[in-house]
N, C-alpha and C positions, 0 to 999 in steps of 0.2 A: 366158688367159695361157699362154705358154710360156716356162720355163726356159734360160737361156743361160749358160754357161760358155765363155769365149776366152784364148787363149796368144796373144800376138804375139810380136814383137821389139821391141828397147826404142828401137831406130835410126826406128823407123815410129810412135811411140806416140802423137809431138804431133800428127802428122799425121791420124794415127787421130782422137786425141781431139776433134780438131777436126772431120771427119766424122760422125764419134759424134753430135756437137750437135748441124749439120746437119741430122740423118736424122730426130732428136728424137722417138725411139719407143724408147728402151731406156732403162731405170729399173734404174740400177747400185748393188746391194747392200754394205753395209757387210762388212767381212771381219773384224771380229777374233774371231770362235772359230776361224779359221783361225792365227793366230797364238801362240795360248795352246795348238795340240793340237802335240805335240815334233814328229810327224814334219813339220808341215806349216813348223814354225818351223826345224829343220835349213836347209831349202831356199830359202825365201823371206823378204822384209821388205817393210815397210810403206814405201811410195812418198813421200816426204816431200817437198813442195814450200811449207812453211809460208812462207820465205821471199817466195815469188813472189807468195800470198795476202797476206803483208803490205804487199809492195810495191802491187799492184792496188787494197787498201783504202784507203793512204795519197792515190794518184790517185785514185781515185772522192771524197774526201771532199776533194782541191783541187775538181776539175770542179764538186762538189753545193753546195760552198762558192760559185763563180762563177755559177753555174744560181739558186740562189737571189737573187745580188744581185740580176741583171739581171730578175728575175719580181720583185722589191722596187721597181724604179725605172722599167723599162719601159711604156711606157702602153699598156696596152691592154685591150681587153675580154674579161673572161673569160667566156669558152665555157659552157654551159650544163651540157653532158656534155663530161670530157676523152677525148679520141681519142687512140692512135699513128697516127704517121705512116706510110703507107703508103710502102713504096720495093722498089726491085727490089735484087735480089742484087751487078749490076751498080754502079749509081749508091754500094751502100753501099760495094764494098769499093774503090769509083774515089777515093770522096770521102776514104776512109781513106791512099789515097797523097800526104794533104798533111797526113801526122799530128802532122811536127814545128812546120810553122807553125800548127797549131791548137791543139796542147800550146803555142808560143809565146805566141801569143793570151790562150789561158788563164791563163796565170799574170801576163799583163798586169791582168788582172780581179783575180784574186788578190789582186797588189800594191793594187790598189784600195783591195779591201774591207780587207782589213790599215788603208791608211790610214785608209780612214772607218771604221774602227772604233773605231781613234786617237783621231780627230778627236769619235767622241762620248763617250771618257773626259773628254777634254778640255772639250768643252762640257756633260757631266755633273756635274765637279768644277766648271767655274767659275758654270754656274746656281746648284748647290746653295750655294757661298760667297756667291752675290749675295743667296740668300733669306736667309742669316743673317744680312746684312747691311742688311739694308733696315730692320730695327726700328732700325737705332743710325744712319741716315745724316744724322738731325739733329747727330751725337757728333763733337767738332771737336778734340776732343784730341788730339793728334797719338799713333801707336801707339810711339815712342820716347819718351816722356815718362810712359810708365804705370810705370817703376821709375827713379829716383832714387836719391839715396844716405841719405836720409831719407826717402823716401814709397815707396808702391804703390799703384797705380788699379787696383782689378779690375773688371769687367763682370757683371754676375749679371741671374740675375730670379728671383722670388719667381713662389706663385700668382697666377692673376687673382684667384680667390675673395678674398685677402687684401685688405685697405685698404693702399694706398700711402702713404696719409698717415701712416698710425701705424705703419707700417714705419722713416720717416725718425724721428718721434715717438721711437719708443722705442730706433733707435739712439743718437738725441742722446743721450737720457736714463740709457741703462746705459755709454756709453763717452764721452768728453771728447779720444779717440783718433783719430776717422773722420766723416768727414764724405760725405754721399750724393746724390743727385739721379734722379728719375725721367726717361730719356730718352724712355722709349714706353713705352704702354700698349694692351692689346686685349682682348678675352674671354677670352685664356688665361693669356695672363702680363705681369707686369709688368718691362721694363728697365729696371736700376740699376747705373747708376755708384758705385764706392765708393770714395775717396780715404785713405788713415788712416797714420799716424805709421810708419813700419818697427819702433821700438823696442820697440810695445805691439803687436805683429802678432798674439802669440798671444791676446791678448785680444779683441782686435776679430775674431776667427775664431771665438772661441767665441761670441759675441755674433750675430755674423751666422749661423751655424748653428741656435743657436736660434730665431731668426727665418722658416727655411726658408730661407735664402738659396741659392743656385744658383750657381756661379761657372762663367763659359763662357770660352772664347779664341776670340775675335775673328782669324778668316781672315785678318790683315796682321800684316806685319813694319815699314812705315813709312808716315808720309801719313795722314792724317784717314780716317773712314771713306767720306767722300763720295768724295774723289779713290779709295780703293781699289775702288769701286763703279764710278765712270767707265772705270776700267782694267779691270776684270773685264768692262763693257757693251762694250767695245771690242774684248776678247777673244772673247766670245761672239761680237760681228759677225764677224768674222776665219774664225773657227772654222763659221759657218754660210757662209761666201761661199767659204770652200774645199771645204764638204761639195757644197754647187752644184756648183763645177766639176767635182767628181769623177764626181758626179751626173750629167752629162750627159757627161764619158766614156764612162759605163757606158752610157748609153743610145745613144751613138754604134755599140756593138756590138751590135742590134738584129738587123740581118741575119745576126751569125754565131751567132745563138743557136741554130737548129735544126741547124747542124754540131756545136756542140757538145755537144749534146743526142744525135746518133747516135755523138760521140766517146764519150759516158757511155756507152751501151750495150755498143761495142767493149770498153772498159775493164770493164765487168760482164759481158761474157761469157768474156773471157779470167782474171779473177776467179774465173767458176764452172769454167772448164776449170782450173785451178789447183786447186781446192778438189776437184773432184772424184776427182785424180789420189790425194788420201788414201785416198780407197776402191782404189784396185789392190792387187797384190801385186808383188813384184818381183824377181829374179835380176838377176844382173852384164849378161845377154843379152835378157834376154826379161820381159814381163808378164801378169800372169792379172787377170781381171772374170770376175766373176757377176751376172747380172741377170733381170729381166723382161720381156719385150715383148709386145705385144698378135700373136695367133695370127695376122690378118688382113694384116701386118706381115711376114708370116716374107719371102718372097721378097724383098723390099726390104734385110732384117737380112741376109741371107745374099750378095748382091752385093755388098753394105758389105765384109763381113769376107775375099770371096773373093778383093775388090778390092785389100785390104790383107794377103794372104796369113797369113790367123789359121788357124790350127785352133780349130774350135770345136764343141761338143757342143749337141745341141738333147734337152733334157726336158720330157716333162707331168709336170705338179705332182702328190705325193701327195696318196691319197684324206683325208688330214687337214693336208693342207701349207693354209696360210691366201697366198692371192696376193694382190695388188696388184686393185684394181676399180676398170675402168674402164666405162662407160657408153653403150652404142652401139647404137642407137636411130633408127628413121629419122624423117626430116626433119618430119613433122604431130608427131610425139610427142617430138623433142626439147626444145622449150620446158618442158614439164614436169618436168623433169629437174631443175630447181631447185627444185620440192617437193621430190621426194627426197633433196636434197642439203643443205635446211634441215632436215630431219626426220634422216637419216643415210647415210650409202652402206651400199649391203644386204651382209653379208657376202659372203665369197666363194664358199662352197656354196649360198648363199640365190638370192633371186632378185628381179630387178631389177622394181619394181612398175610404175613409170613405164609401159611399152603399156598396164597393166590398168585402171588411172586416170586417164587422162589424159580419156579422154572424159566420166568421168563427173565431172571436175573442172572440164569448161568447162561441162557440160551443170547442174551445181548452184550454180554461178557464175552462169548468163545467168538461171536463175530465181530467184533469190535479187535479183538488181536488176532483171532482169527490165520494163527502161523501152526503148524503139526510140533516143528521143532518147539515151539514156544510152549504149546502146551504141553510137550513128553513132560520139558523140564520143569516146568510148576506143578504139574503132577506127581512126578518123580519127588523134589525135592521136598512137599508137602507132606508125602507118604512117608516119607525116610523121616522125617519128624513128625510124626504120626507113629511110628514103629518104636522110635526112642526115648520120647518123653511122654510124662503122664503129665497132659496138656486138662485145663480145667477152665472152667468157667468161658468168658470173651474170646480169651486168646484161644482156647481148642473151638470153638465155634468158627473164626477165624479161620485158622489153619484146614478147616475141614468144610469150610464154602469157598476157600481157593481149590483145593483140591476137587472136588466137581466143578470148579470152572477151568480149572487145568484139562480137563477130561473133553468137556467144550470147546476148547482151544483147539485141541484137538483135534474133535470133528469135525468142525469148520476149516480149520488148515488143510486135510486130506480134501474135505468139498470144494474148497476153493483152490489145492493147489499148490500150497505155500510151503516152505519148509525150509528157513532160513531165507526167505525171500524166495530168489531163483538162486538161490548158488551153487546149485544142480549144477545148471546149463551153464554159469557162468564157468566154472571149473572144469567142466567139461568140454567147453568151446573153446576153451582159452590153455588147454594143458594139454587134452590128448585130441584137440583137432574135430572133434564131430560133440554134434547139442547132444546131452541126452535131460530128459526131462522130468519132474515131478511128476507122475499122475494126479490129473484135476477131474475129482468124481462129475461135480455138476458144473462151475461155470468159473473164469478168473473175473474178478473183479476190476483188476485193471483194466482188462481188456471192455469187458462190461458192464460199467457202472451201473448206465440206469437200471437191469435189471433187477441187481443189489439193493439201488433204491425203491422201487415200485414194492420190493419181498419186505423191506424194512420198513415200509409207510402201511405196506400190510399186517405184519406181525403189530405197529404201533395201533393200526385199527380194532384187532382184537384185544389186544391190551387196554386201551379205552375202553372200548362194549363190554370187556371183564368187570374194570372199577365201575362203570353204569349199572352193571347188572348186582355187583353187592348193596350198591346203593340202595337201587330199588326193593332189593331181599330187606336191608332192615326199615324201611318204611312201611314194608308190610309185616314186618314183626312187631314193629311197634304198633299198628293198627291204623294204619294211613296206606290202603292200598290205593288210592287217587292221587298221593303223592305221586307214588310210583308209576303210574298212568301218563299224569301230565308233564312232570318232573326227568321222565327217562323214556318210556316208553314212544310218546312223540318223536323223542331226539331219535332213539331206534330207528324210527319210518322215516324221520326226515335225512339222517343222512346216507340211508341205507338206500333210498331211492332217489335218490341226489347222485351216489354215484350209479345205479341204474338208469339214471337219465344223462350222464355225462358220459360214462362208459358202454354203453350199452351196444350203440353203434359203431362201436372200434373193436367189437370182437363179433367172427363172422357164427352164421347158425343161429345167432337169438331171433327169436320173431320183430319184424319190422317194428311193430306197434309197440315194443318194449318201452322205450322210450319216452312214448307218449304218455302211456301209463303211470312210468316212472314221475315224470313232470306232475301230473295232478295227485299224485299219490304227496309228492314234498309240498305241493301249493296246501292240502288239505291238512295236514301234521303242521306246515308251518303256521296255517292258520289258529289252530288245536294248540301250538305253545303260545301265540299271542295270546289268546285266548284267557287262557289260566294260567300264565306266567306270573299273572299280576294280582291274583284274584286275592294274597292278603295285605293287598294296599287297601286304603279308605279311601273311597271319592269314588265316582266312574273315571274322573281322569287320570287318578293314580294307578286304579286298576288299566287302563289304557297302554299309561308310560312304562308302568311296569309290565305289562304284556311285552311292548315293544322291545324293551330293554334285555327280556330272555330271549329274544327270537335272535337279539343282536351276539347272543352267545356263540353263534356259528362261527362267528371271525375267532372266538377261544379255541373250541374243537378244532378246529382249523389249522391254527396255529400248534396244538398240540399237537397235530398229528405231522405234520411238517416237521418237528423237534425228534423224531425219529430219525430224519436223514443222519443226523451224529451216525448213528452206525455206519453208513457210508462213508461218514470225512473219519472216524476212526479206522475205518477198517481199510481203509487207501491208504492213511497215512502210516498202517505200522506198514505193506506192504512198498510200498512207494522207498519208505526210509532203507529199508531191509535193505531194495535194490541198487540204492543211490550206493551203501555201502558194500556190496559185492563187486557194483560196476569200477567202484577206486581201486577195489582191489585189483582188479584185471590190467590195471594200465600201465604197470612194469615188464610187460608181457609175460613171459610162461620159463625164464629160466628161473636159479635160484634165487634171483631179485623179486622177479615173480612171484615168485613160491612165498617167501618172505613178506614182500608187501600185502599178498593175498589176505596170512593168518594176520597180520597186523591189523589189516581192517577188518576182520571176521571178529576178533578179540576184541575191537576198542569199540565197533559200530553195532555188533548182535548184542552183548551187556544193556549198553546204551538203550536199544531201540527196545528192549522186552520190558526194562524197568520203568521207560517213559511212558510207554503205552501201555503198558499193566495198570500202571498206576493211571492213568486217561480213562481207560475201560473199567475202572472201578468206580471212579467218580462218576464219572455218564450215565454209568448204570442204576447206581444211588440215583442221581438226579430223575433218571426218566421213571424209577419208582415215585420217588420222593413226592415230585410236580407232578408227572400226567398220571400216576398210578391214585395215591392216596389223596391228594387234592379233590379228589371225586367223592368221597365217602369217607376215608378214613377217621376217627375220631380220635385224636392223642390226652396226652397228659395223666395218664394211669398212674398209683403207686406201686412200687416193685414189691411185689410181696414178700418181706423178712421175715421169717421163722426165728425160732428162740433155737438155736442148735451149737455145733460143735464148730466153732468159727476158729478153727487153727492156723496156725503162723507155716508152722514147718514140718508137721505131718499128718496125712491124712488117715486116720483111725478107718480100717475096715469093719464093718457089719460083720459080724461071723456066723446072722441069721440068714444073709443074703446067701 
């Protein structure tokens, strides 16, 4: 990254700013400690265009309001993976010179959805009165007639749990005021009419409270409950036969949905060129930005501003300034990149791990499922979406670090053998009478584990001496080559002649004395980390325990490298699983029962075993990055570097200088 500072004029700013996007490689820094320092606040003020952003939010959220009807009522089939739309620079800003009949358009939608939203207050209110109404539509007393000048009818229920009968029972029995009647009954509650004198009202209220009575108001003002029922059913129809029509207005705008959709993006970019002008600074004349840009960039930044007559300053970052991180990587090792981006962007003095893992992230992947069939099909099926969509950002990085692990699957499957487990032989022993077999290049796992393990505690040993070996690179970039010395270099000799002197003697041809050698080679490095393990402790006994304490590091090493066997229990178990579901299959024997049971468990157990152990071999693989890879060195918690650019919803605007 390189530091940018620019002065323009304020007659050229929108113009600018809008280039700016464009170019979409400069990441504009916030200013206010420029504000708060006197001298810097004499001179200048804070850009304030909050109006323009509220107006652009208020558009965007008609448009998203219209965008959503018509994806509510339009018929169609949703896409599997959502894509933008590819368009050139041309067609977008052609299409944009018909802005006011598409703003027309839209607010035609608008008014729509407004109505049908109406329309489902409206048919919300009058379902919910008709369900109230349905227990009393046997109730024929007209709703004018429930107060008199001596009576009152009220409406109640009681629990279901209660007896209706002794409900009526015992109001006869405590009042000679009210008289009742059960209209409906159900499991929850019981509906009660209750008719009773005006004079004794306070009486027959205490009465029916003791009772548990309920008093409700019944949805109408006149007409029996049934007639208010047929006019509520006739409302609701009314109310659904106008949602219809509106319903296929919307869908008559069908075809102007994908203008509208590059109108929303117009609308959100001139939103963010709004929003961003808060980060300037500003005189009556002129404006000042600071920013980022990536190094690689400068020539392109510098035509930009030459073009728009900026004065501008170009700096590299202080040796403690924290920059923006960005990722750049070439084309086999970008896919991985989304490991390090689920785990965290490496600071900005740190260093980007992605080239040093990548290989050995497909390579403990392909043995870890390690099936031919498994990988044809995760390769295959990653490429056929790779052919179809225009995949972007996470997800195409994704899809195109399965796809070289696919390919690794692969390899490993034909090395070891695998191809559906054995369903070769099993199909073949079991249907037409004689084995015939996979070809296994170098060795089955099943049959020999340990050598699987001894290959996988090897590949974990140079994958640890890799993360040692960056370690040591940036202690000596930073100017500490005696870090590097005592901090790794030790560890080098000591476990490197560790297993020299544990292994030495187990393979024939080395010279006798190997061993021996080996032995004082690890006394004299173990010595060497006690040593300086500790040396920035205070005290001699600090520096002592702290010595002590790095040497006791070996049980770490140790244990990391042990945590490679995963590839062993992964790589058995997708095999193993594979098998157990071929061998089911064979156990109907070989007629069409056979035949039958066979695919059943081919279908139900191959699915199964690729998705579980895919998904095992991806996790493991993270993890053995994660812990024994970047635990050594890595340095995290970077900012993602944001540019000020063309941040679209739903199409991606082509370059037409590209």
């Amino acid at each position: 990254m390189e530091k940018l500072a620019v002065i323009g004029l304020s007659r050229e700013q929108d113009v600018f700013i809008e280039a700016l996007m464009r170019l979409g490689v400069v990441q504009i820094n916030a200013q206010e400690a420029k504000l708060c320092d006197e001298k810097w606040s004499e001179l200048i003020d804070k850009d304030d265009a909050g109006k323009w952003v509220s107006k652009w939010e208020a558009e965007l959220d008609r448009i998203e309001n219209a965008l959503n009807m018509m994806d509510r009522f339009i018929d169609r089939k949703a896409p599997l993976i959502r894509e933008r739309t590819r368009i050139s620079e041309q067609e977008f800003d052609s299409t944009l010179e018909y802005e006011h009949e598409i703003r027309r358009q839209m607010l035609r939608i608008t008014k729509i959805s407004r109505r049908y939203n109406h329309m489902l207050l409206r048919e919300n209110k009058a379902v919910t009165a008709r369900q109230a109404l349905l227990p009393w539509q046997d109730y024929d007393i007209p709703a004018q007639d429930y107060q008199t000048q001596s009576t009152q009818v009220w409406q109640g229920v009681i629990p279901g749990s209660n007896d209706s009968a002794d409900f009526l029972k015992i109001l006869a029995g405590k009042t000679g005021y009210a008289d009742a009647e059960v209209v409906h009954s159900d499991n929850e509650q019981h509906y009660i009419s209750v008719v009773f004198y005006e004079p004794a009202a306070e009486e027959v209220h205490s009465v029916l409270r003791d009772l548990g009575f309920n008093r409700i108001a019944l949805p109408i003002n006149s007409g029996s409950v049934r007639e208010a029922i047929n006019e509520l059913e006739a409302q609701i129809d009314a109310v659904q036969a106008e949602k219809k029509s509106m319903i296929e207005q919307v869908r008559s705008f069908a075809s102007f949905e994908p203008t509208l959709k590059l109108y929303y993006d117009e609308i959100s970019m001139r939103k963010d060129r709004a929003v961003i002008r808060e980060k300037f600074l500003v005189t009556d004349s002129t404006f000042y930005l600071e920013g980022w840009y990536p190094k690689i960039a400068r020539k392109k930044v510098e035509a930009l501003l030459q073009e728009n007559s900026c004065y501008y300053e170009i700096a590299q970052p202080g040796k403690e300034e924290d920059t923006p991180v960005l990722l750049l990587n070439k084309e086999i090792v970008q896919p991985f990149e989304a490991i390090t981006k689920l785990y965290s962007l490496p600071a900005s003095r740190g260093i980007d791990a992605t080239p040093f893992f990548s290989f050995f992230y497909a390579l403990f992947f392909g043995m870890m499922l390690s099936d031919a069939a498994y990988g044809i099909i995760i390769t295959v099926g990653t490429f056929v979406i790779r052919r179809k969509y225009h995949l972007e950002g996470m997800l195409k990085q994704m899809i195109d670090m399965f796809f070289l692990c696919g390919i690794s699957t692969t390899f490993w499957g034909v090395m070891f053998g695998s191809f559906f487990g054995d369903i070769i032989t099993q199909v073949s022993t079991n249907f037409f009478g004689h084995a015939v077999h996979f070809p296994t290049l170098w060795f089955s796992p099943i049959n020999d584990p340990m050598r699987l393990l001894f290959f996988s505690l090897t590949l974990g040993l140079i994958h640890i001496f890799l993360a040692m070996g960056i370690s040591a690179y940036m202690a000596i970039r930073d100017g500490q080559p005696m870090d590097a010395l005592f901090d790794t270099g030790f560890w080098y000799i000591l476990i490197l002649s560790l297993i020299g002197y544990l292994g030495g003697g187990m393979v024939e041809g080395l010279p006798v004395a190997l061993p021996v050698v080996c032995k004082w080679i690890a006394l004299v490095s173990a010595l060497g980390i006690a040593a300086t393990g500790g040396r920035r402790s205070k005290g001699v006994i600090g520096k002592v325990v702290g010595g002590l304490g790095s040497l006791y590091g070996i049980t770490g090493y140790l244990s990391d490298i042990l945590s490679y066997s995963r590839i062993l229990a992964l790589g058995l178990a997708t095999g193993v699983i594979s098998s157990v579901f071929n061998t089911l299959g064979t156990l109907a024997g070989s007629g069409l029962m056979g035949a039958f049971v066979m695919l059943l468990a081919f279908c139900i157990g191959h699915p199964y075993n690729i998705a579980i152990n895919a998904l095992g071999a991806f996790v493991h693989s993270c993890r053995l990055q994660y812990v024994e890879f970047f635990g050594r060195f890595y340095q995290s918690g970077g900012e993602g570097f944001r540019p000020f650019c063309e941040n679209t919803k739903y199409v991606t605007i082509l370059k037409e200088e590209l």
